[in-house]
C-alpha positions as CSV (number, residue, x, y, z in Angstrom):
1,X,154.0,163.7,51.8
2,X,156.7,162.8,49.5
3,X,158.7,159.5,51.3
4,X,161.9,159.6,49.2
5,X,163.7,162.2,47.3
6,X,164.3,160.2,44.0
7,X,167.2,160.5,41.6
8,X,167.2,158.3,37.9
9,X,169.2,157.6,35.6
10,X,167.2,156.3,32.6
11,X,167.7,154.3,29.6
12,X,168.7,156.2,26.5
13,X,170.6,156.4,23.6
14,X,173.4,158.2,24.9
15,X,173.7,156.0,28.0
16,X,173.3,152.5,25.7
17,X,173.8,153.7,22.1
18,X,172.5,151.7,19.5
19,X,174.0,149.8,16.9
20,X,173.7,149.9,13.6
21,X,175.2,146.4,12.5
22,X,172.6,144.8,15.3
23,X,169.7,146.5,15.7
24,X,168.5,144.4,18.5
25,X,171.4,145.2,20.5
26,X,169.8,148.2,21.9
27,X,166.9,147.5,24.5
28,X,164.8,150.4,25.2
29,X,162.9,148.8,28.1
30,X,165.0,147.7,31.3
31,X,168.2,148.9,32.6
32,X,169.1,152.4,34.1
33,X,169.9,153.3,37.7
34,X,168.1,154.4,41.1
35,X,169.2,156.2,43.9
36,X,165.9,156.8,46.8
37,X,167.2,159.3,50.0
38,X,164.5,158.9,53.0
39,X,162.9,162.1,53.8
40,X,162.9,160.6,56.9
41,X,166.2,161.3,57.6
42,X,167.8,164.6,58.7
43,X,170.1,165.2,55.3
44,X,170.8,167.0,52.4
45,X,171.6,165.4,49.0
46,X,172.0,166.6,45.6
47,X,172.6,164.9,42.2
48,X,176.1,165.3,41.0
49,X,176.1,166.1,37.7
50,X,178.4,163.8,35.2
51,X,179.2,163.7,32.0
52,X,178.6,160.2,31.4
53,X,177.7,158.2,28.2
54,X,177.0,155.7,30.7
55,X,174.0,154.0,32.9
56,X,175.5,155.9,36.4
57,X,174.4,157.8,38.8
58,X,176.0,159.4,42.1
59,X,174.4,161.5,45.0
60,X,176.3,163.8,47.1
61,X,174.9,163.4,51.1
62,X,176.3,165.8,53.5
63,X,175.0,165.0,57.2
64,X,174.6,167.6,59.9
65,X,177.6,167.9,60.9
66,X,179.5,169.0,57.6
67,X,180.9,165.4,56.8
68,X,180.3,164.7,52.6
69,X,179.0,160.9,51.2
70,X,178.9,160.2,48.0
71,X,176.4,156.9,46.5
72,X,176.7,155.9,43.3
73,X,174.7,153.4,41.7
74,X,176.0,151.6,38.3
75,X,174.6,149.3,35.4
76,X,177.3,148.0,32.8
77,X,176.1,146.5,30.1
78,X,177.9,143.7,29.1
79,X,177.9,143.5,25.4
80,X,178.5,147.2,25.0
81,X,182.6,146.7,25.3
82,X,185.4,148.5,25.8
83,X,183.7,152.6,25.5
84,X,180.9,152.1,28.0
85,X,183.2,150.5,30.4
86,X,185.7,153.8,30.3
87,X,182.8,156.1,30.7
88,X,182.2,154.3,34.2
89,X,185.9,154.7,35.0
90,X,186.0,158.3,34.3
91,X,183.1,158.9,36.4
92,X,184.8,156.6,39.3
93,X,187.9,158.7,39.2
94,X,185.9,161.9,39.0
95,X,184.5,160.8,41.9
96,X,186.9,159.8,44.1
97,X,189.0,162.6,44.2
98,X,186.1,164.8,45.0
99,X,187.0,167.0,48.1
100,X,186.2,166.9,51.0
101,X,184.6,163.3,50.6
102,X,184.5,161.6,53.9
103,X,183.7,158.0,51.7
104,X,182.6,157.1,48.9
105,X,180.5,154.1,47.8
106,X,179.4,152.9,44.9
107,X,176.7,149.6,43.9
108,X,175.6,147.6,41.2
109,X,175.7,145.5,38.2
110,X,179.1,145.9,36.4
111,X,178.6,142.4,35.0
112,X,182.4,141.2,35.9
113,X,181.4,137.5,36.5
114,X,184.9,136.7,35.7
115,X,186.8,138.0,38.4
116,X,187.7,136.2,41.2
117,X,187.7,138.7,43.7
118,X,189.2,136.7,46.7
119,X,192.8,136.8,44.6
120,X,191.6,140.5,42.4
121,X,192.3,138.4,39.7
122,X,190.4,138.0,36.1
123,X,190.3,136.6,32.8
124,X,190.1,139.1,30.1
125,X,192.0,142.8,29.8
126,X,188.5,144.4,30.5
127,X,188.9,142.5,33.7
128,X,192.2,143.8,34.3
129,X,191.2,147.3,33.8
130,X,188.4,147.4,36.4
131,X,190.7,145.7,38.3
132,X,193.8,148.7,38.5
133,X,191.6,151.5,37.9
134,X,189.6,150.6,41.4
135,X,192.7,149.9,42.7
136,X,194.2,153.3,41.7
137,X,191.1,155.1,43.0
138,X,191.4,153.2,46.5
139,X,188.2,151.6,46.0
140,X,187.5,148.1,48.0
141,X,185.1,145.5,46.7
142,X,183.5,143.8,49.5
143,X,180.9,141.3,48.2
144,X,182.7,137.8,48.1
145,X,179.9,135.6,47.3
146,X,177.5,134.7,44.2
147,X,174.9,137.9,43.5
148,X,173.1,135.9,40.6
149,X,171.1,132.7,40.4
150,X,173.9,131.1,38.2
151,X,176.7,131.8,41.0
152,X,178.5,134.5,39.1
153,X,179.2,137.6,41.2
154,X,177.8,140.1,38.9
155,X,176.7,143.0,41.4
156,X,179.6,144.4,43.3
157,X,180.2,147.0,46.2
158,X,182.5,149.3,46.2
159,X,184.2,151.5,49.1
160,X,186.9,153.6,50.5
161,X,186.6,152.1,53.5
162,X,185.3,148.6,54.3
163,X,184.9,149.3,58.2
164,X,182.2,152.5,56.6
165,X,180.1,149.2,55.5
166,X,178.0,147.0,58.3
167,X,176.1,144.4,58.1
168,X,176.6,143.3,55.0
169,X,174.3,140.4,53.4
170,X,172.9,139.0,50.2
171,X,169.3,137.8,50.2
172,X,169.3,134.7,48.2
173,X,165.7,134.5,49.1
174,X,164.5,137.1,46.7
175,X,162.3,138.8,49.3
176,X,162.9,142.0,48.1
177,X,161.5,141.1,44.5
178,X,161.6,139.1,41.2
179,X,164.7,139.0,39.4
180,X,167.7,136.9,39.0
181,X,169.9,138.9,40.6
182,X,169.8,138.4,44.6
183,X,169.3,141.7,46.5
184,X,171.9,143.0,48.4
185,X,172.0,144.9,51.7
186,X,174.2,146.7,54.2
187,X,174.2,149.9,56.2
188,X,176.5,152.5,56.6
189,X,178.3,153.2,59.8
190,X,177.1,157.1,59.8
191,X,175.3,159.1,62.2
192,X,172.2,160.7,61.1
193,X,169.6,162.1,63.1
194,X,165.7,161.4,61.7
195,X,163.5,164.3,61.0
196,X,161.2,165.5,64.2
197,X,158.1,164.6,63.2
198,X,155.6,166.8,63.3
199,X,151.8,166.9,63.6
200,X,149.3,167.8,60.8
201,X,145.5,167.3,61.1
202,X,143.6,165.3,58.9
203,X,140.1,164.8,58.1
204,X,137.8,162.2,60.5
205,X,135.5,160.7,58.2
206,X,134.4,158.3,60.3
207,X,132.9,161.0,62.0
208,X,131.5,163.2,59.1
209,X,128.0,164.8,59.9
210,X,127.1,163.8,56.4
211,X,123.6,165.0,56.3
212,X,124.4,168.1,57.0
213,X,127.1,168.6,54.9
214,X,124.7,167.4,51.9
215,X,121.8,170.0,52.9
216,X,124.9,173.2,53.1
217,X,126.1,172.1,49.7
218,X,122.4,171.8,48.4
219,X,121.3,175.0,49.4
220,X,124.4,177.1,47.8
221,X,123.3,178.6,44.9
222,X,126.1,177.5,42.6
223,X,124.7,179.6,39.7
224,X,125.6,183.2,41.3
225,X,129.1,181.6,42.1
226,X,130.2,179.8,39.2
227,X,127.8,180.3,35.7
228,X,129.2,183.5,33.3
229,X,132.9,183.0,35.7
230,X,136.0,183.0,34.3
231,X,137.3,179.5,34.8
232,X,139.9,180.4,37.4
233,X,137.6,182.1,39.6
234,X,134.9,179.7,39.3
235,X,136.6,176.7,40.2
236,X,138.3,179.1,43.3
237,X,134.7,179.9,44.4
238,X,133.8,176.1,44.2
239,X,136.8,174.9,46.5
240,X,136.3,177.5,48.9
241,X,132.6,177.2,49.2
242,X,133.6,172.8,48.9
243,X,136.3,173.1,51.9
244,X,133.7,175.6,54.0
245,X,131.2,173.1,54.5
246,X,133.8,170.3,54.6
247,X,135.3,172.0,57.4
248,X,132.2,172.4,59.4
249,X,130.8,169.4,59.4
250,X,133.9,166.5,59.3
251,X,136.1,166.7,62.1
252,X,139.7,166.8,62.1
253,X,142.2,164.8,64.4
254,X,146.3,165.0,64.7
255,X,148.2,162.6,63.2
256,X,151.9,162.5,65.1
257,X,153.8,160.8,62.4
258,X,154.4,163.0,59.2
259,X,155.2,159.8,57.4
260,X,152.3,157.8,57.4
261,X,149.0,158.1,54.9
262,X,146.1,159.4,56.2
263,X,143.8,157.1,55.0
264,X,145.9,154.0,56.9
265,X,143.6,154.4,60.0
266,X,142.7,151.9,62.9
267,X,139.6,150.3,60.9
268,X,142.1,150.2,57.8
269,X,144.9,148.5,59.8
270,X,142.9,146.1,61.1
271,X,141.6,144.7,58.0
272,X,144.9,144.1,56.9
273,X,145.6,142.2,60.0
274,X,143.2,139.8,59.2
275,X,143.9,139.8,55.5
276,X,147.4,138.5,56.6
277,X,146.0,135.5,59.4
């Protein structure tokens, strides 16, 4: 089963456009955006659509009690200027004064190195601008230390409201993966019930009567069910015939959680055990 609802915002011309004075300006591999919602988790989210000549992306959550959350996930590219910064605050002001919003947060690279957040005070006008326009949109920044190998604070979190944000931390251990950026994580004080889980049977190979289930299929006469067939029908009469036999001679067994592969049984977990001693 799927694990995560996904939602992307790629690379593309529109989002990063090329230029025509510096052709290698425009990279075509790396960047865009992210968001991934746990199926696990008892939810509704939808993409919000946004007109945005820009790498962001935003996902409207409302939990089971009514109450709306909006994620956004940015990438600013640096040396794109003054346009592709004002298409990400046009998308932050659409955003915040969404209704019915409960809180809105919003995470990633907006490469403002410059900024000394402690005193919300930069170096350049484009500093400035970020500065009163998240500051007009009631938007907190709560990441006060170095997100990048070099020590800059490039990757920044954003918030309506800092007590909506818990356990805050930046893993300057790059557990999470290769890059130099340092992941960051935090949680967010809402309540959200998990999906019951729910059992569905899956197929004991370990147990298969194998034998038999090679003499059934041997003594179908696949000819009569499949040769002068239309396609469609003779791959239907395959898979039923296929899934008969299968049926009767492997046995099935319930697996409780809904979230974990089938083929990650006992014999499977143990090898992994002693892959990791």
């Amino acid at each position: 089963p799927r694990l995560y609802n996904v939602y992307r915002c790629d690379r593309t011309p529109l989002t990063h456009p090329p230029d025509n004075n510096n052709p290698r300006k425009f990279r075509k591999n790396g960047g865009g955006v992210l968001i991934g919602i746990s199926t696990n988790l008892s939810l509704t989210s939808n993409k919000i659509k946004l007109k945005c000549q820009a790498e962001f992306l935003a996902v409207e959550i409302i939990l089971n009690d009514g109450k709306k959350i909006i994620i956004g996930s940015c990438y600013r590219v640096g040396t794109l200027g003054i346009e592709n910064a004002q298409e990400i605050l046009k998308a932050i002001r659409l955003l915040s004064r969404k209704k019915l919003v409960r809180n809105l947060v919003i995470i990633g690279d907006f490469n403002l190195g410059n900024i000394n957040w402690e005193h919300s005070k930069g170096k350049s006008a484009l500093d400035k601008t970020f500065l009163d326009s998240f500051a007009e949109n009631g938007l907190i920044q709560c990441i006060n230390s170095p997100t990048h190998k070099k020590g800059n604070i490039l990757d920044i979190l954003l918030t309506t409201s800092s007590r909506f944000i818990e356990e805050l931390s930046i893993e300057s251990d790059m557990t999470y993966c290769n890059s130099d950026h340092f992941a960051t994580t935090f949680k967010l004080r809402a309540k959200c019930k998990r999906v019951k889980r729910t059992k569905r049977l899956c197929y004991n190979f370990g147990k298969a009567n194998w034998r038999d289930l090679n003499t059934a299929l041997s003594d179908v006469d696949w000819k009569l069910h499949i040769d002068s067939r239309e396609p469609e029908i003779a791959w239907n009469n395959f898979c039923k015939i296929l899934f008969s036999a299968v049926d009767t001679f492997i046995p099935k067994f319930a697996v409780k959680d809904e979230y974990k592969p089938p083929w990650f049984d006992s014999e499977c977990y143990q090898k992994c055990k002693e892959k990791d001693k």
